[in-house]
Phi, psi and omega in degrees: 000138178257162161329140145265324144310056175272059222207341189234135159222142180217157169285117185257161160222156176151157198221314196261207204262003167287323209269312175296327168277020163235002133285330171276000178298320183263336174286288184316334148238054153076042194234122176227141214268149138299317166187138181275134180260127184244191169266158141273150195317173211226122166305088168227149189126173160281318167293359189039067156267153196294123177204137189276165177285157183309318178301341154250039163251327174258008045053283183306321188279007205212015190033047157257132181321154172241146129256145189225045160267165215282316184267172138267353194246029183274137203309326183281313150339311165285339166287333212262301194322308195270017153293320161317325201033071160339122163280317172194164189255152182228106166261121180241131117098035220206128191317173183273140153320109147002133151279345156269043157254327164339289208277291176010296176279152166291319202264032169076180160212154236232132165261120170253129190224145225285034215198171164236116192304122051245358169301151170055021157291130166158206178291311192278354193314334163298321179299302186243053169243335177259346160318291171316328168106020202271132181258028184183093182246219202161184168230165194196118182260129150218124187313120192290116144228151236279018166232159196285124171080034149265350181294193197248142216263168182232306198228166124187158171223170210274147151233149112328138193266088213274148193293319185269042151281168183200151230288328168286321195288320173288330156333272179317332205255320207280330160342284179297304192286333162298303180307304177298336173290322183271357155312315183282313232267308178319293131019245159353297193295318207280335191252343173073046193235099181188168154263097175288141180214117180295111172349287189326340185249011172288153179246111182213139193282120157300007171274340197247348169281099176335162121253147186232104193266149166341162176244157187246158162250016137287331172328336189258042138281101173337128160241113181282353166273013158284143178313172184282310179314306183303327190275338182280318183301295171343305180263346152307326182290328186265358208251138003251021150203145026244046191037128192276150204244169166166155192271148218190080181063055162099331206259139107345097186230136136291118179268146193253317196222129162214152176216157201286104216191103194289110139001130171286133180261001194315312196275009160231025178255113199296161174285341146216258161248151194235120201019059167078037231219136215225186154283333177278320171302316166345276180303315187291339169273316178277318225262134175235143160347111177106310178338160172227161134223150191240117170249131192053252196239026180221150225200131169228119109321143190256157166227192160283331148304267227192215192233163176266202154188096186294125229222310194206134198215190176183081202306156177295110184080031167216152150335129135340154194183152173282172181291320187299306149002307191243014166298325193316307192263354167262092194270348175271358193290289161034072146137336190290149169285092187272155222245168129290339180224186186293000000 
């Protein structure tokens, strides 16, 4: 299906499968870019072979044009672009812009972004909406201006966060859902039919409002002196990337899945004093932030609160696995520390 305004053309950008899925949303209701802007393809693999992004795989399937440039602030590239003559631009998921790449369409350019603004501006918002502990985020579609994530909104809606969620699973629904918002939102763009609301007037206290700056993979270091709830947000927030992590006899292990649940201590708390040694001092000496303990085909961390209860892991240079998998062969976990460091 073409545009049907076709007296109008815009640009899309966006390069990962968040981004394809709000472009393959607008081609499925008849909104088709004149040309699309991408990363350059990616060294992946074993084979180290070249692979283009999902938006230009799906860009190629659809016979649109691609651009790849190296720069953004390269002079042909920007010549080529206000040549196109944009009415406007649409950015999903794609590095922050030039201000003269901005400026380029008369009719603006335009971002859907993964949060409901002005909360959560940065790179990350999925990540630390779940980090964070938020039982409720969203999308805000808004015209780009030159500091990130400040513009002034056009659209947006709410989602609920259902507590066993994990950064892929809200990843895919704002996917889908960010595309019916900018489904709605175009429209709108193409016709110049809108209300604009400057962030500032939203009535939101600024003491409570995040940021969500890029993530690092040291950022996915276990700190086991955090409550157990902070550590559950946590491991939700990498899973299943680039998964939060912690050290474990010399290894690297990912934890995938946990959930908060104290341990029976009955079959391993000796029965009475053991050199002098009482059952409660036991635990006030041994069981520390990081302990581990295993009863049968079940795995507990101590936290500073209370216990983890480990579910799904993924040892260094192996496959995800339930935890009972991976006790079988590991009989040493029992008693052992897990660490910040090697």
């Amino acid at each position: 299906m073409t545009n049907s305004r076709t007296n109008l053309r815009f640009i899309f950008w966006g390069t990962p499968e968040f981004a394809a899925a709000s472009l393959l949303a607008l081609l499925d209701a008849g909104f088709e870019p004149y040309a699309v802007v991408t990363s350059t393809d990616k060294v992946s693999g074993r084979g180290m072979k070249l692979k283009a992004s999902p938006v230009k795989e799906l860009a190629l399937l659809h016979n649109i044009p691609v651009w790849q440039p190296v720069s953004l602030k390269d002079p042909l590239f920007i010549q080529e672009l206000k040549e196109s003559n944009p009415d406007f631009m649409l950015v999903v998921a794609f590095r922050m812009l030039p201000k003269e790449i901005i400026e380029v369409p008369p009719g603006g350019t335009w971002n859907l972004h993964a949060s409901i603004l002005p909360d959560l501006r940065g790179a990350a918002p999925i990540h630390w909406a779940l980090r964070l502990g938020y039982r409720q985020t969203g999308l805000t579609v808004f015209k780009i201006q030159y500091e990130i994530d400040t513009g002034d909104v056009l659209d947006s809606v709410k989602l609920d966060i259902p507590k066993d969620w994990n950064a892929g699973n809200l990843h895919d629904r704002m996917a889908v859902e960010g595309g019916k918002l900018l489904v709605k939102a175009v429209p709108k763009i193409f016709d110049c039919n809108y209300q604009l609301r400057p962030q500032d007037q939203f009535n939101l206290d600024q003491n409570t409002l995040n940021k969500a700056p890029k993530i690092q993979r040291d950022d996915a270091l276990i700190d086991w002196s955090k409550d157990s709830q902070s550590l559950v947000n946590f491991l939700r927030a990498f899973a299943p990337y680039p998964g939060a992590y912690t050290f474990l006899n010399g290894t690297r292990i990912v934890l995938i899945d946990a959930t908060e649940e104290e341990p029976l201590w009955e079959s391993t708390l000796p029965k009475e004093n053991v050199n002098g040694i009482s059952p409660d001092k036991f635990l006030a000496q041994t069981v520390v932030p990081g302990y581990c303990l295993t009863l049968g085909n079940k795995w507990w961390i101590k936290t500073q609160s209370s216990w983890l209860r480990i579910k799904q892991i993924k040892p260094e240079n192996s496959r995800s696995m339930p935890v009972d998998a991976y006790l079988r062969g590991h009989s040493d976990v029992m008693g052992q520390i897990c660490s910040r460091e090697l």
